[in-house]
C-alpha angles and dihedrals in degrees: 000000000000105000108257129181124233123258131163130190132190111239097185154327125221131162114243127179114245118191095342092303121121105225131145116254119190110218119194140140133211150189146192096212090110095139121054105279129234125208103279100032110121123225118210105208125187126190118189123200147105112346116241094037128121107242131195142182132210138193120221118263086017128121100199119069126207125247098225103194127228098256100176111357116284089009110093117188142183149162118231112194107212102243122216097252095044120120102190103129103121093007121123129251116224135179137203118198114186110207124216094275101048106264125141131235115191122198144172134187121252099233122044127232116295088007121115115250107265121261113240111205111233112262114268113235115237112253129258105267113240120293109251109236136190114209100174143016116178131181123211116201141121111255096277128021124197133175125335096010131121130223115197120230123205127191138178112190131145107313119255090033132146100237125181133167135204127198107221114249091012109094128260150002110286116199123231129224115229113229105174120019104279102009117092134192139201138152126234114208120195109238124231085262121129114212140133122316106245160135101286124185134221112213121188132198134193127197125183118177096315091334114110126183120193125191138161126224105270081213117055122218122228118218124196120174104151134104121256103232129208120225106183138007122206125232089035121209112292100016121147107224115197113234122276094038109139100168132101130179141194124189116205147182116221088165090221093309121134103283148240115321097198088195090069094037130086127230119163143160118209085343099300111127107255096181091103084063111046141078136194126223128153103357089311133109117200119200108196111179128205092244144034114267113257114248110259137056121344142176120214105196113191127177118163130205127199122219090268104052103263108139133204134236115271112257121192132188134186113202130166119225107221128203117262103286099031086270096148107212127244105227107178115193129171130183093233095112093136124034103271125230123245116282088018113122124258107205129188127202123189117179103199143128109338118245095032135119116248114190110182132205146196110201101252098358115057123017119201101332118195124259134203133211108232099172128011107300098347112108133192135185130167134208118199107230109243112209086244094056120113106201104151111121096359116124135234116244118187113172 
């Protein structure tokens, strides 16, 4: 017998039921004949399928078929010496093996007799799926953002993907929704969290099957969510201002936020609106009026707001202008505009130094009538009308 080498080749696997179990069984059935055969060779054959069956080979174009013994369980084998009036060369092989209960599995070899095995091409690996990849990320805002108030991120990245952003310093991954195939949404809402006003990141990631992208927003998004807060106040509370001064000032601390927006501030003196005077440099704001403030009482309101909303504390303060020389001025009114009627009250008001005494007269009707002193440097005093009393022309004293 002409020298051949070995080769086996699986013909085929199916699943068959053995004693009631489900189990899977391989079936498949070789052969060495891989070079044309000559009467005498002798051809191995090995079946493999269930144990315990009967198993049986046939040659193409033959009637008989060939009892191939268990050999190992599971593992049939047997020799076929070529005959001289066989004509097998390029005919098929095929098996039969007939299981406990009767059913049929019918097999052939994959190469025919005197025919080379056949050459199975490696299996080609399946190719890398496409990188992801993200082309744009683009952040729509106004300068500065604060509470409450959304910033629009836009992303392009490889269509079908899983992307996701993350504001630095403000929790955790959001996902986007794809509108149009490669271009995602989402919109990003300051939370209610005071920190420091800065240069925050937004930073996107996409993600298809193992492939991951990574990119970071081209344009950065500023965050303020603290308070402006106001340091001093001039004049202060209790101040004496010399007469002519027509200047006020407020210092302030934005901490590197976005700044005063003096539109959305108050400022007011005596209650009158001051913003259309005022202008902010360097953390200060300068109010210069028109006119010199009026000598007396007045109140100075303040209450800054920053670009994004975030507003101060309110700060008051209550100052005197003086005349020049610190000289306080001595005003006397009385509400004695119309002659009153007997048993009516006059009263006298002096607003004057604080600390001090007041008396007040009418020539021929009140001498030296007590004061008192009802707020700091404001007195008062009253004298009830008697029906004889002339008081038509006369003046009001007070020392």
């Amino acid at each position: 017998m002409q020298s051949r080498r070995l080769a086996w080749v699986i013909a085929l696997a199916v699943l068959a039921t053995v004693a009631g179990a489900q189990q899977e069984v391989r079936y498949s059935l070789k052969h060495d004949a891989v070079a044309a055969v000559q009467p005498g060779d002798v051809i191995a054959i090995e079946l493999q399928g269930a144990q315990g069956a009967r198993a049986t080979i046939q040659f193409e174009g033959q009637t008989r078929e060939w009892l191939v013994e268990e050999a190992q369980p599971g593992v049939y084998r047997g020799d076929y010496t070529v005959r001289r009036d066989d004509q097998i060369n390029g005919k098929r092989l095929f098996g039969v093996v007939r299981l406990a209960d009767g059913s049929l599995i019918r097999l052939e070899a994959a190469n025919k007799v005197g025919e080379p095995e056949p050459v199975l091409a490696p299996p080609t690996p399946d190719a890398p799926p496409p990188p992801v990849e993200i082309t744009e990320v683009k952040v729509n805002a106004p300068e500065w953002i604060g509470m409450g108030q959304t910033a629009e991120v836009v992303v392009k990245a490889t269509p079908g993907s899983q992307v996701e952003y993350v504001v630095s310093g403000y929790g955790e991954a959001e996902p986007m929704r794809e509108g149009r195939p490669g271009e995602y949404h989402a919109q990003f809402l300051v939370p209610n969290l005071a920190r420091a006003a800065k240069e925050r990141l937004v930073i996107v990631r996409a993600r298809k099957a193992d492939n991951t992208a990574l990119a970071v927003a081209a344009q950065p998004l500023n965050l303020d969510t603290l308070q402006p807060t106001i340091l001093f106040v001039s004049p202060e509370t209790g101040d004496k201002v010399p007469a002519g001064a027509n200047v006020l000032r407020v210092a302030y601390d934005d901490f590197g936020g976005s700044d005063i927006d003096l539109t959305q501030s108050r400022l007011t003196l005596d209650g009158a609106d001051l913003i259309e005077s005022a202008a902010a440099s360097g953390n200060m704001v300068e109010v210069t009026l028109e006119q010199p403030m009026t000598v007396g009482e007045h109140t100075f309101v303040v209450q800054l707001s920053d670009r994004t909303g975030n507003r101060s504390r309110t700060v008051t303060t209550r100052f005197e202008v003086v005349p020049e020389g610190g000289a306080v001025p001595l005003v006397v009114t009385h509400n004695a505009a119309q002659l009153p009627e007997p048993g009516t009250d006059l009263i006298v008001r002096l607003t004057g130094p604080e600390g001090g005494r007041a008396v007040f007269s009418v020539p021929d009707v009140v001498a030296n009538r007590p004061m008192a002193e009802i707020d700091p440097g404001v007195y008062e005093g009253s004298y009830t009308v008697r029906r004889t009393d002339e008081l038509g022309g006369k003046p009001v004293t007070v020392t």
